[in-house]
N, C-alpha and C positions, 0 to 999 in steps of 0.2 A: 537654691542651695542643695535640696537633696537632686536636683538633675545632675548639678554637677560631682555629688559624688558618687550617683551609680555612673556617670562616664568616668570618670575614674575608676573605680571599680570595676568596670570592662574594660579600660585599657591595660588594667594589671593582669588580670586573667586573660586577655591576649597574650599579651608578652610573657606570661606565663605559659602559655599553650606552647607559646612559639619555641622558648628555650627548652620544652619536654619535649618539642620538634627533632631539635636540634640536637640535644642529647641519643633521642631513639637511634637519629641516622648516623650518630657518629657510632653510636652501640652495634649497630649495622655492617659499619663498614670495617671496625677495630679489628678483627679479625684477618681480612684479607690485607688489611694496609702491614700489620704485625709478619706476617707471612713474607708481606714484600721486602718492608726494612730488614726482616733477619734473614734472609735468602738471598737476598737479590741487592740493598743500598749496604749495606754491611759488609759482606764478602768486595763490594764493589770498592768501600771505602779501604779496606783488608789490602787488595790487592793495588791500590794507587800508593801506599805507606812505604809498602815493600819494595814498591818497584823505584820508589826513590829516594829510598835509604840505603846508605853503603854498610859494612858489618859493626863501624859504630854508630850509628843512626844517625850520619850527617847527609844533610843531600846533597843526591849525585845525580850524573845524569852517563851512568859509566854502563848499566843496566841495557839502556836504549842504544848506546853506541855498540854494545856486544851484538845483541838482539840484529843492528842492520848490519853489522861485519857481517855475520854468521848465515845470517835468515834473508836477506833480502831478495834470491832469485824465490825464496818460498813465500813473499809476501806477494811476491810478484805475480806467481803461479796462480797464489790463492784467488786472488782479483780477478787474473784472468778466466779460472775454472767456473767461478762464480757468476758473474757477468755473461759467460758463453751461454752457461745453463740457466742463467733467469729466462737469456733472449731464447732459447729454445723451450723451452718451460709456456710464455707465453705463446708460443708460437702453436706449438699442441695446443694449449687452454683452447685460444678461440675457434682453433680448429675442429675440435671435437664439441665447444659446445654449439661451433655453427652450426655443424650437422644436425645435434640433438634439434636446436630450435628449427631449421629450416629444410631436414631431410625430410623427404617426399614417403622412404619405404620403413611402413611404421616397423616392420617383422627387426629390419638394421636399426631402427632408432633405439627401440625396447632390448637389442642384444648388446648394443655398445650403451645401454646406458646402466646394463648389470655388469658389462665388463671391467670398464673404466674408471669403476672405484675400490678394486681389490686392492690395489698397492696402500691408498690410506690407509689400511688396518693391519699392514705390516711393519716391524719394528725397524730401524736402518741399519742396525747391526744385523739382521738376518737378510736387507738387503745386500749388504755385504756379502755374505754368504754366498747369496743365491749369485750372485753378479761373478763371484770367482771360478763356480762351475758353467756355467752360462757363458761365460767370453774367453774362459782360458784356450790353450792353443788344441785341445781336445775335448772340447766340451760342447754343448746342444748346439750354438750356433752355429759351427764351422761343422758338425755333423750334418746338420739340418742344410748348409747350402753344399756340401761335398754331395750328400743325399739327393740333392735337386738339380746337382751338373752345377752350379754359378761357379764352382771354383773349385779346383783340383787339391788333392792331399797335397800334396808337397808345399802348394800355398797358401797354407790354413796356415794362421797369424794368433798371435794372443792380441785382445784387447785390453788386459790388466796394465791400463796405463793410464795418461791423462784423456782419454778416451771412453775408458772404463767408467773412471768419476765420474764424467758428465753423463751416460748413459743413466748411470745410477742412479744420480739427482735429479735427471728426467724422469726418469721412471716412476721413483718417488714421490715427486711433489709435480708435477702436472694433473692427477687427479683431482689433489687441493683444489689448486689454481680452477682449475675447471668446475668443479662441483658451487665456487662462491660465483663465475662467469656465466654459467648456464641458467641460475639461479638469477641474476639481474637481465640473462636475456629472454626469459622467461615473463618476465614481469613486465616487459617494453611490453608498449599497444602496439598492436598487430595490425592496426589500419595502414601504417608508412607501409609495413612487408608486403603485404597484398596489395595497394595501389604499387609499387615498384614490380611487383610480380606481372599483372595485370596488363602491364605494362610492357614485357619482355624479357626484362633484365634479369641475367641469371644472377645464381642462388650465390655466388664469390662476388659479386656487386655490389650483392644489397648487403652482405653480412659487413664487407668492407668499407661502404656509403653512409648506409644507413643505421645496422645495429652496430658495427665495432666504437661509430664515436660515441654513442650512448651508453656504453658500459665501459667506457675507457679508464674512468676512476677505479671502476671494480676491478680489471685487467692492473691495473697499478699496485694496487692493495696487496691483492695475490701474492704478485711478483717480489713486491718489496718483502711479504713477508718470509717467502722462500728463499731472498737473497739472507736475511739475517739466519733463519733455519741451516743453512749450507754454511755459513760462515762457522758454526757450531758444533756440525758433525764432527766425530771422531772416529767412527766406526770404521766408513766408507773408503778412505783413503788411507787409513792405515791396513786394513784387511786386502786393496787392489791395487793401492802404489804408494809402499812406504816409501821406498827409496828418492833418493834427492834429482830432480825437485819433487815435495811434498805440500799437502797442506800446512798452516800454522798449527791447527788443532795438533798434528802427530807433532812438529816438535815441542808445544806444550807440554806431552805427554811424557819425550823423549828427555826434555830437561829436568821433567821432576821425576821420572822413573829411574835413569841412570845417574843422572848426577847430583840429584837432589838442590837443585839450584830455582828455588823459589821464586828470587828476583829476578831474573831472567825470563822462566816463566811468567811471571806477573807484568813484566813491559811487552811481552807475547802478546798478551791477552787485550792488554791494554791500545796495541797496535791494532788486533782484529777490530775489538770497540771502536775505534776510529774506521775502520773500514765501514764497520756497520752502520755506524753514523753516517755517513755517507750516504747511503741507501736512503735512510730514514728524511736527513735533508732535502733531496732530491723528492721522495713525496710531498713533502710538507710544500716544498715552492710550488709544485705543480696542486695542489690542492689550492694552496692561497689566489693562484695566478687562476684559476677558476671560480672561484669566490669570485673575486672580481669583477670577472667576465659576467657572472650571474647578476651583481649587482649592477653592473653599466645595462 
């Protein structure tokens, strides 16, 4: 009799432990979840209301047919600027953190690995900025190759275009990219590179045989998160090509600055969501479809 009621008595002071458990982590976590529902699932449910509501609050779906009348070479653009600049975004990533993990001349490894994180810690509004005097039709670039003989005054060009943009978002987020890629190529065992070395095979071989399918998830991640980042900006392509065609971001800006048109704005926004969805599903299959793989 008394066995069974100190087991009792320790299964209640379990269960008791367990829901002080459970209370601590929920006390934990209350804070960032509160942050998220009033920033981010609030403003989110805010702007789905709006976007399909007409001015008596019956729903419509008049919002989204204005939005692709109006906007659809700029949804188009937008896809397409973004998509350009992931693949080129990845494309620097692995390329520079090939080097870092597999260049030979330490004095190059150690200068491009203080160089090629300055862009993180600048803001993209100031990339903007800087991208306007830097590619306009008189500015550092066209100095610097009129300077070097590549190309004559008279054929110095602005690049403030859709040109611009993707420069900029390269510039921008391939550090990123880079800094999470170098980082997983870092941490590969170094026995596969040196038996491939060993062996002959240059240094674009092995990065591409050997380490690129090893950090291919991390190369993924990167990218998908720069393609949502890019989808977001508003700085960049409003400061180097407002003009039509533009991103979605400026006509966001454009519908709720001059005509004070909310809903319209909000099926905007709503369309980008869907774009950035996009990105997001394409990782998730490619992660599952590796799971998978790992399990068989």
């Amino acid at each position: 009799m008394g066995d069974t009621t100190s087991g009792n008595s320790g299964a209640a002071e379990a269960a008791s432990a367990l829901r002080r458990g459970r209370l601590a982590g929920l006390a934990l976590i209350a804070p960032a979840a509160a942050i998220v529902v009033a920033f981010f699932v609030g403003p989110l449910g805010i702007s789905f209301a709006l976007a399909f509501r007409d001015k008596d609050g019956a729903f419509t779906l008049e919002h989204f047919a204005k939005s692709f009348d109006l906007y659809t070479n700029d949804l188009v653009f937008t896809l397409a600027i973004v998509l350009l600049s992931s693949a080129l975004i990845a494309v620097v990533a692995v390329a520079i953190a090939g080097y870092l993990t597999l260049g030979e001349n330490p004095r190059a490894v150690a200068i491009l690995r203080w160089l090629y994180r300055w862009p993180l810690f600048i803001p993209f509004v100031v990339t903007g900025q800087v991208m306007r005097t830097f590619l306009a039709k008189n500015g550092m670039l066209n100095h610097v190759l009129i300077g070097v003989g590549l190309i004559e005054p008279l054929s110095a060009q602005s690049l403030l275009d859709w040109r611009g943009i993707v420069i900029a978002f390269v510039w921008k987020q391939a550090p990123f990219v880079t800094l999470l890629v170098a980082g997983a190529m870092a941490s590969l065992d170094r026995q596969h590179v040196e038996a491939a070395r060993n062996l002959g095979a240059p240094r674009w071989r092995v990065l591409w045989d050997i380490v690129l399918p090893q950090v291919r998830g991390t190369v993924l991640v990167g990218v998908v998160l720069s393609y949502v980042t890019m989808l977001s900006v508003l700085s960049v392509p409003l400061m180097i090509n407002p003009n039509s065609p533009t991103m979605i971001t400026v006509d966001v800006a454009y519908r709720i600055n001059t005509h004070s048109d909310y809903a319209v704005a909000n099926a905007l926004c709503l369309m980008s969501l869907l774009v950035a969805a996009g990105g997001a599903w394409f990782y998730l299959r490619h992660a599952v479809r590796s799971a998978e793989r790992n399990a068989a």
